[in-house]
C-alpha positions as CSV (number, residue, x, y, z in Angstrom):
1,X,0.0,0.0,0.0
2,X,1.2,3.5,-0.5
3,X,0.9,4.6,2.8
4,X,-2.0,7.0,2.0
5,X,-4.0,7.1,5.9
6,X,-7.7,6.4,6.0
7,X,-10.4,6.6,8.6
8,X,-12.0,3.5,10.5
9,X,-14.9,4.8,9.8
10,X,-16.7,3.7,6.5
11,X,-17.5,6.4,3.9
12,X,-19.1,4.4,1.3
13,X,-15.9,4.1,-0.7
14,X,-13.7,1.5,-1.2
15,X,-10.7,1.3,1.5
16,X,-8.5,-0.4,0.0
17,X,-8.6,2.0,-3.1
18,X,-8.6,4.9,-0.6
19,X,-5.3,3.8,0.9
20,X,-4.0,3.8,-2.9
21,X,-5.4,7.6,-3.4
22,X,-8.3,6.7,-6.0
23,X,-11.9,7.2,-4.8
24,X,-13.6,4.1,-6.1
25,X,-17.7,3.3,-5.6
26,X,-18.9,0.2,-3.5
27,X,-21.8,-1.5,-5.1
28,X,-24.5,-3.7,-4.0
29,X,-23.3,-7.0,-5.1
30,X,-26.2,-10.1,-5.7
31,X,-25.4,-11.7,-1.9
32,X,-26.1,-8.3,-0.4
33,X,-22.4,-7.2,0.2
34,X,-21.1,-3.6,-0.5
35,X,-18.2,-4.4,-3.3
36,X,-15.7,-2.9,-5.1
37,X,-16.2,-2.0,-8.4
38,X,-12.3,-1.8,-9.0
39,X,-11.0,-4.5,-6.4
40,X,-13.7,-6.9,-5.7
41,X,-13.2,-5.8,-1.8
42,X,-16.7,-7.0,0.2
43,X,-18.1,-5.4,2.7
44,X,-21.2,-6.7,4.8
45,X,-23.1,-3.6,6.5
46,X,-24.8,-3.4,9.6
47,X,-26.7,-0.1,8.9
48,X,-25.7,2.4,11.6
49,X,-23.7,0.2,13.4
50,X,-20.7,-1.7,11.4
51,X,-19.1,-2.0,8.0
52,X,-17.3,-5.7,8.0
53,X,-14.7,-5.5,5.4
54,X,-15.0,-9.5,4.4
55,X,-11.7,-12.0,3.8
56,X,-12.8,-13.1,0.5
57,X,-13.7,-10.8,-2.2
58,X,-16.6,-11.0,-4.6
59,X,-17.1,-11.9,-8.2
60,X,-17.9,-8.6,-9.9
61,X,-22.0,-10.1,-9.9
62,X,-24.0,-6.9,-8.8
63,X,-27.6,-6.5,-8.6
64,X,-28.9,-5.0,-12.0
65,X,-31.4,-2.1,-9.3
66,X,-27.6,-0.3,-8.8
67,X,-27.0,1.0,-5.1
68,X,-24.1,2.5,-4.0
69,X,-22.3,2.3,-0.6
70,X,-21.9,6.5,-0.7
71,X,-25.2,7.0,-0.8
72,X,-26.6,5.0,2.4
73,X,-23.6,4.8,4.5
74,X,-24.0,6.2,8.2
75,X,-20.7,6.3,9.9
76,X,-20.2,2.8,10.9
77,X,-17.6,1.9,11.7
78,X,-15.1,-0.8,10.1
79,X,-14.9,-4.1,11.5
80,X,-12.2,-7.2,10.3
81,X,-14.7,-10.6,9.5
82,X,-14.1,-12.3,12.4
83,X,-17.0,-15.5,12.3
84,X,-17.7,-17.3,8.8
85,X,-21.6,-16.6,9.7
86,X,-23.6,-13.4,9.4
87,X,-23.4,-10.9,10.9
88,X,-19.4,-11.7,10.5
89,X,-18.2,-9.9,13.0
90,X,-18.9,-11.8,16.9
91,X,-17.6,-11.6,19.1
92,X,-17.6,-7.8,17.8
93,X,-14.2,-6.2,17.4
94,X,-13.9,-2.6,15.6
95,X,-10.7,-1.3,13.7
96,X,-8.9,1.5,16.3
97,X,-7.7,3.3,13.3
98,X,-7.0,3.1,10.1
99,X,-3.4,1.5,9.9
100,X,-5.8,-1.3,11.3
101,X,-7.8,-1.1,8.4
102,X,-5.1,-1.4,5.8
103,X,-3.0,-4.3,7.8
104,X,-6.3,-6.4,7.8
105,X,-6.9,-5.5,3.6
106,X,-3.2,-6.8,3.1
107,X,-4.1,-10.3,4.6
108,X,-7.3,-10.7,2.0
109,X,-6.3,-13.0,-1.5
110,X,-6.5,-10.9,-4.3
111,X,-8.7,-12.4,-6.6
112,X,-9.7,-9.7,-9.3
């Protein structure tokens, strides 16, 4: 990563493109995840509460009603997948900051 900092708090955008300086949408993909259009990075929202950035990414298959992730996120805040069930993330853990954030993207498989 180029070292760009990001928040732990979700803005819609993909993080992982953040933390590379482009500003790439997150769309809803056909499981109900938030991915990226640009790096296939999931994320599984919990509206108002969390954004769980998932460990595997998805398979460019959105939904053909288009949503985007920057125009329904509230400030949740990012979580790491942490259990293989919904809602991901339990026992709950939150990312402190965002050097969190981008340690946890550089442990998902690229796959896109």
């Amino acid at each position: 990563m180029l070292g760009t900092e990001i928040s732990n708090i979700w803005n819609g955008y993909c993080p992982e493109s953040l933390l590379k300086g482009k500003t790439v949408q997150m769309r809803l993909n056909q499981n109900d995840f938030f991915e990226s259009e640009e790096t296939g990075l999931q994320i599984c929202v919990i509206e108002g509460v969390q954004a769980v950035i998932l460990n595997f990414r998805g398979k460019g298959k959105f939904r053909e009603t288009i949503t985007y992730g920057d125009k329904i996120e509230s400030g949740e805040i990012l979580s790491p997948q942490n259990n293989e069930r919904p809602p991901f993330n339990y026992p709950t853990k939150a990312f402190d900051n965002g050097k969190q954030v981008e340690e946890y993207i550089a442990t998902i498989p690229k796959t896109i």
